[in-house]
N, C-alpha and C positions, 0 to 999 in steps of 0.2 A: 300338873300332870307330868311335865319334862322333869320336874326333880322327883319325884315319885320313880321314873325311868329309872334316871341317872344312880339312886339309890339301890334300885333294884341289882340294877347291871352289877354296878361294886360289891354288892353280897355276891351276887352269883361269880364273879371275879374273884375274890374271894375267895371262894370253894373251888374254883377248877384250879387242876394244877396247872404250874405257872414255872418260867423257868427267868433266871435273871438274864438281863441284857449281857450276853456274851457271842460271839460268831458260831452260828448254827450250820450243822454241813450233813447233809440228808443224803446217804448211801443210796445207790439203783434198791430197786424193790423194799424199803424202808416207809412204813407208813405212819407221819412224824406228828405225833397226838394233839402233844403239849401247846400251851401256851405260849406266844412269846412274852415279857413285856421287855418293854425297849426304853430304857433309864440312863442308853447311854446309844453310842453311833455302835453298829456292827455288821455283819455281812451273814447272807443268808446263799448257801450255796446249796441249792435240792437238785437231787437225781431221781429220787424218788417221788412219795409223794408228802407235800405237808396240807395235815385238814387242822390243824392247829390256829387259832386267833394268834395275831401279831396287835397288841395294846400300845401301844403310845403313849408314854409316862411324862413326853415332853417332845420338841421339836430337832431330835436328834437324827443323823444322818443314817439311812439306812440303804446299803448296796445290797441287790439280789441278784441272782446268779440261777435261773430256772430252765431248768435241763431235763423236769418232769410235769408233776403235776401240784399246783397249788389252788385248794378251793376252800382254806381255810378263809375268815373273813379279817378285814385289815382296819381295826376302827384306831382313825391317827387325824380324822377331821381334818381342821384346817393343814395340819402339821402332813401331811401326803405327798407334798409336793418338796420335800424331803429327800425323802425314797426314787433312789435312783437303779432301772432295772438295766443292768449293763447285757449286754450283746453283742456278742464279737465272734459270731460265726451262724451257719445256718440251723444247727442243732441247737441252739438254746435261744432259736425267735421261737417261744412260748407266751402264751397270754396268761395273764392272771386274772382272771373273771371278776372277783371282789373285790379290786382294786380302781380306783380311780383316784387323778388329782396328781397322776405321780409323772415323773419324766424316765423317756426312754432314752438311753445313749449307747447306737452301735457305732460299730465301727470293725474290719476285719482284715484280714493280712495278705489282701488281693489278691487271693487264689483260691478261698471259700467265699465264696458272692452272696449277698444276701439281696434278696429278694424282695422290691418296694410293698408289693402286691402282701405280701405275707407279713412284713413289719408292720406296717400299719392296723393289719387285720389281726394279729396279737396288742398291737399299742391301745386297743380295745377304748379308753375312757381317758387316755393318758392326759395330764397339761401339755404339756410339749416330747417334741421326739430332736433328739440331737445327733448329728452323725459327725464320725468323726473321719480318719483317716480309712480308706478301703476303696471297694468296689462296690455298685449299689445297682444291682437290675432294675430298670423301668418296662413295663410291656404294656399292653393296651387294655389290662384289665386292673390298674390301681386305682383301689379306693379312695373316697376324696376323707384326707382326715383334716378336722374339723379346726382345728389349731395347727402352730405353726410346724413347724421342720425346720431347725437349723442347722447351717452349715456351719460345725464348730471349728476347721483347720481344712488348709488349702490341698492336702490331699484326698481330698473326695472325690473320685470318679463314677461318672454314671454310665451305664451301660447300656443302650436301646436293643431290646429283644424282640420288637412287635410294631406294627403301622395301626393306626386305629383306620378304621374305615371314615371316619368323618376328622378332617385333619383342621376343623374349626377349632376343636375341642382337643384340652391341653392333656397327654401325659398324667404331669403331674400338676399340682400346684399348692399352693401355702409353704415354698420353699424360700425361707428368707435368707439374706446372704449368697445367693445363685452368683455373682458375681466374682466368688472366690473359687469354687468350682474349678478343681483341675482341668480335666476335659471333658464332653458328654462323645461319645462313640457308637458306632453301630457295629451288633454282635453279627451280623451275617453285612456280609462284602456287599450283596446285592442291594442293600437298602443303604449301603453307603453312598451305591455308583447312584440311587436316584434322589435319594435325601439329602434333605438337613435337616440338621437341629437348631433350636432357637432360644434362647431362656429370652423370657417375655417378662419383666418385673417380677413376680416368685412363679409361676408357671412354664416349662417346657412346651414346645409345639415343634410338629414336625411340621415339613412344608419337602412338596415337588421340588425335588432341585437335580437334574443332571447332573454327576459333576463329571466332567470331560478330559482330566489331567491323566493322559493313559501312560503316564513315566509312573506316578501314584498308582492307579487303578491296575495295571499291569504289571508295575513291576521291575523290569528290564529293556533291555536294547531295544523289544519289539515297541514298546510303549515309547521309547524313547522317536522312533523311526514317525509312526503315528502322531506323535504331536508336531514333529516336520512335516507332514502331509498337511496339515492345519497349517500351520508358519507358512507355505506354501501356494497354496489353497487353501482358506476357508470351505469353499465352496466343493471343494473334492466329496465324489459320488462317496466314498468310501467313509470320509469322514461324518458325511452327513447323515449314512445309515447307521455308524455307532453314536452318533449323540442320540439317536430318536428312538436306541432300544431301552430295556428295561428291568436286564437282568442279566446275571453272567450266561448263562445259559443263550441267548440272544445274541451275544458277543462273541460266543464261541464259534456259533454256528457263521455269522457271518465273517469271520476270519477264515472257519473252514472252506468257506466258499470262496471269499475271493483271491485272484489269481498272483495278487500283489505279497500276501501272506501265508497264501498256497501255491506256490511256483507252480508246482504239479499239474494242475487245473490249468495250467496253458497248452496240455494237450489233449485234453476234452475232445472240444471240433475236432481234432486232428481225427481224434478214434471214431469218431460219430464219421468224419468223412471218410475213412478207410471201412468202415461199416454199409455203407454204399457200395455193394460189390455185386454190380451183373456187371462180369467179366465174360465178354461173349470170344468164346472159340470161333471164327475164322478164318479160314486164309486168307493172307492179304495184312496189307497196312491201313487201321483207323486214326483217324484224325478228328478228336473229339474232346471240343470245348465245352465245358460244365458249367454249371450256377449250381450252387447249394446255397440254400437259407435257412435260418429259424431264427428265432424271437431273439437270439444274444449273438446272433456272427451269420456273417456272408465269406462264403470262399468260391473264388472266379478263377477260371484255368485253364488248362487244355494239356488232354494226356494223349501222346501216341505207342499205337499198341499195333507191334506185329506180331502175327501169328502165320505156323506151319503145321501141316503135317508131318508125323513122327510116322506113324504108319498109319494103314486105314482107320484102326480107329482108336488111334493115339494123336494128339495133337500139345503144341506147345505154345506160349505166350510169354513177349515181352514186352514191357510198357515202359514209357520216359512221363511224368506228371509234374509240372510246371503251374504257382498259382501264386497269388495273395490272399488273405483273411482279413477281415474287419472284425472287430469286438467290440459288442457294445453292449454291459448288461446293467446290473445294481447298482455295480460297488466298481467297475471297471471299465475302461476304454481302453483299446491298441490297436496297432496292425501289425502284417509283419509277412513273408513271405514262406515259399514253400518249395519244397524241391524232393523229387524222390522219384519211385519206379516201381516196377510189379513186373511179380515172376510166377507162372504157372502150367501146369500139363493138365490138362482134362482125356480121361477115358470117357469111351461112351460104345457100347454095341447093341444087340437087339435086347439083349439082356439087364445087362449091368451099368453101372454109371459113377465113374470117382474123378472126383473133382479136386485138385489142392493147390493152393496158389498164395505169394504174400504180396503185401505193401510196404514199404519204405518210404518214411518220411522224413526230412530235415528242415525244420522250421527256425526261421529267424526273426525274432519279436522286434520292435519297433517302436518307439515313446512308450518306454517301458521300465519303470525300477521295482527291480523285485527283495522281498526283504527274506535270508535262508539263512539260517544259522551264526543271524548276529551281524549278520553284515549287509549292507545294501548293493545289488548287484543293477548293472545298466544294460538296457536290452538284452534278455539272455539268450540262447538259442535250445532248440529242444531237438528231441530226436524220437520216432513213434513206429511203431511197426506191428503187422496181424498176421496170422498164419491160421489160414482154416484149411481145414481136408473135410470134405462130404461123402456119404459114402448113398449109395442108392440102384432101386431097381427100374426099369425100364419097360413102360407098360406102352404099347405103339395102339393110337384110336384112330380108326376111318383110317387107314394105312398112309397121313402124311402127319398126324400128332405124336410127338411124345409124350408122356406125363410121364413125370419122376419123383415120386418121395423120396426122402434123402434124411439122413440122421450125418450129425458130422460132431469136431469140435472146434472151438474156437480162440486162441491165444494171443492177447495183446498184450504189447510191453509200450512203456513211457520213458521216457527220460528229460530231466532240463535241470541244470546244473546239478548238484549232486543227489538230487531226488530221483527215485525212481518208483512204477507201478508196474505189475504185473497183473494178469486175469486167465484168468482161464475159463470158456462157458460153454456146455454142450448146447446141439441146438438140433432145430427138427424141420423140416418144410418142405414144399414142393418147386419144380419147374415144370413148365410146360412149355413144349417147343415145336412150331410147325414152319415147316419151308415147302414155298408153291412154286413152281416155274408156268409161267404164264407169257406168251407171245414175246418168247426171246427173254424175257426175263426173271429175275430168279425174285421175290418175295417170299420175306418169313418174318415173325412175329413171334412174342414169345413175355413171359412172364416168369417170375418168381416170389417165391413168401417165402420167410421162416420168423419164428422163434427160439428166444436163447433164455437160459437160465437163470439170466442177470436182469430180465425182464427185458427186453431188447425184442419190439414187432421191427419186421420190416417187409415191404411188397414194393414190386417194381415192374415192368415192365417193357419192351420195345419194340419196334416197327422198323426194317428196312427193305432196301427195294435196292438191288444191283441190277445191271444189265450186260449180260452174259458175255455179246459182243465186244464190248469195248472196256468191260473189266474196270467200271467204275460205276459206285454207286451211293447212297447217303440214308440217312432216317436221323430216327432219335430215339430218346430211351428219357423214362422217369422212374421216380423211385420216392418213397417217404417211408421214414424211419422214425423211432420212438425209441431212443433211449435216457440215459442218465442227462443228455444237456436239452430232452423235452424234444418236439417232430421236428425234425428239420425235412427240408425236399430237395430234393435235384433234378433237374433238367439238364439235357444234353442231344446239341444234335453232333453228326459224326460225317464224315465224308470217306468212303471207302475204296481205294483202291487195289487191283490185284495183278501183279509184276506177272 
């Protein structure tokens, strides 16, 4: 029955037209009829399409070159593995469906990338695929092709585009020769900083791996300062929160954050404690030590603030504020000292109510190197300042309360070596203030709230108690706040005298 075939075939061979073994070359939209037979090596370059047989007259060398469409059929039997389908860009990874037995050889001019996942899935039936010089994408959806892959020449770069969710399971594999393999690389930075790559006998695998060289991974001076904190410190808070992220993204953020690589952020607390302002108008000199806390700094103090009458109901204040700060958060430790002042007029009649006053701070940091434009700076010192004005009406209950709603705004500025911040934020809230004279003595009590724009709550509070005769008196005052460094609180008692 086979030679009865074979007869057949040859009649019908025979009768179709046939074209002799010479280099065939199939124009775009050309649809290429003929027969080939191949009696001799030649090159088959389509743009079109060929539905033509390709015969086999013998075991002669045939290159192709498909850039369209080939469904004609390829009867070359044993002799297939001949036929070499060349590739050397991502436009002409095409498969040839009726072909089988043949060998693939790409290779490309490392700036048109070819694509594992797609080579393969054109290499369709091939004997082997051969790569040569180029670039070659891997991602986490190549097929397993069934024969080998070799590495023909020591320029082959592979490229990693993708993490597989199950990092048991290789990439790639049937890659012989992986040993010659230029380099394998990750096309996104972020799966550099946590990868590796591994050629495993002919199979790729990725694997968890930090890598932690921030001269490499950065880049520059800052990356270079970073691996000194290591050399240093292993154990540096800082350091140990960038080996255990996971992404630039991650990296960034924590840079942005701490204070070592954001100078700026050494005046945070400062603003958060200049944001603490029940600034109480009376006559007389206070003398009033503070505590403020939250989750990342303690600042301990004491500010004295005297105040006068301008006219009845004009009043004026000035204040000397003396302290230290502790730091202690993520990515950061320090201390460092404080010095500054306040200045303010408060109006107030049965009516109306304007308040406007600032703060002044200088701050001096302490076991501290900060990293600003290249260079490492030692202990630097900062400089902070607020200016709010309030404006409001004056509503008087049971003839000894005030209640005040108030609209104002609010301007902070920052400074520490040559960085600086500005803000600006409206804001809104109330006070309420009652003073009782009771057997010789004068008590009054009193509170405040507002909100700011920048999302900033704050409420507060005080209680004191003078005695008329002798023109000395004490209490205290708290307050808690919620801004950008999270609630901090203060406590403060005061000791009041009146010249």
């Amino acid at each position: 029955m086979k030679n009865y075939a074979h007869i057949i075939l040859g009649i019908l061979c025979v009768l179709c037209p046939h074209i002799a073994a010479a280099d065939v070359y199939i124009s775009v939209g050309e649809n290429y009829t003929e027969n080939i037979d191949v009696d001799d090596s030649l090159t088959i370059t389509n743009y079109g399409t060929l539905s033509g047989n390709v015969i086999f007259m013998g075991p002669y060398a045939v290159k192709i070159y498909n850039y369209g469409v080939i469904s004609g059929n390829f009867d070359c039997g044993a002799k297939c593995h001949t036929i070499i389908q060349e590739i050397h860009n991502s436009a002409s990874v095409n498969p040839i469906p009726n072909l089988s037995g043949h060998i693939i050889f790409a290779y490309n001019d490392y700036t048109d990338h070819i694509d594992m996942a797609d080579l393969i899935s054109a290499a369709g039936n091939a004997y082997e695929i051969h790569l040569g010089d180029g670039v070659f994408e891997v991602g986490t959806n190549v097929p397993v092709f069934p024969n080998n892959i070799k590495i023909t020449s020591d320029g082959v770069e592979f490229l990693i585009t993708g993490i597989p969710d199950d990092l048991s399971q290789p990439l790639i594999t049937h890659v012989v020769n992986s040993n010659v393999i230029s380099q394998t690389t990750f096309l996104s930075e972020e799966y550099a900083m946590t990868h590796s790559a591994k050629w495993i006998d002919d199979s790729l695998y990725i694997f968890n791996s930090l890598y932690t060289n921030y001269e490499v991974v950065i880049g520059d001076a800052l990356g270079n300062y970073l691996d000194s904190l290591r050399d240093e410190n292993p154990n540096d808070k800082l350091i140990v929160a960038l080996d255990a992220i996971d992404s630039r993204a991650d990296m960034a953020m924590i840079l942005e954050k701490s204070v070592r690589t954001n100078p700026i952020n050494l005046m945070n607390p400062i603003i958060s404690f200049n944001s603490h302002d029940l600034i109480k108008f009376e006559p007389g000199t206070v003398i009033t030590p503070f505590y403020l806390h939250s989750d990342d700094f303690v600042i301990m103090g004491a500010n004295i603030n005297l105040s006068g009458k301008i006219s009845d109901s004009l009043m004026g204040n000035i204040g000397f504020i003396g302290g230290a700060i502790d730091y202690s958060s993520d990515y950061d430790d320090y201390s460092g000292a404080l010095y500054g002042g306040n200045i303010g007029i408060q109006y107030i009649d049965d009516r109306y109510y304007v308040n406007a006053y600032g703060k002044f701070i200088y701050a001096m940091f302490n076991d501290l190197d900060v990293f600003h434009n290249g260079t490492v700076i030692r202990n630097p010192s900062g400089f902070g300042a607020d200016l709010v004005t309030d404006f409001g009406l004056v509503y008087r209950v049971y003839d000894d309360i005030n209640v005040i709603p108030f609209v104002g705004v609010r301007a902070d500025y920052a400074s520490v070596v040559s960085e600086t911040k500005t803000d600006f934020n409206l804001r809104m809230g109330a006070k309420v203030e009652n003073t009782d004279n009771t057997d010789g003595n004068s008590y009054s009590a009193g509170g405040k709230i507002f909100v700011q724009t920048d999302g900033a709550i704050y409420g507060g509070g005080y209680m004191d108690m003078m005695s008329n005769a002798d023109g000395v008196g004490g209490g205290f005052d708290v307050g808690v706040l919620y801004d950008d460094m999270g609630i901090s609180y203060r406590i403060a008692l005061n000791r009041k005298i009146i010249f």
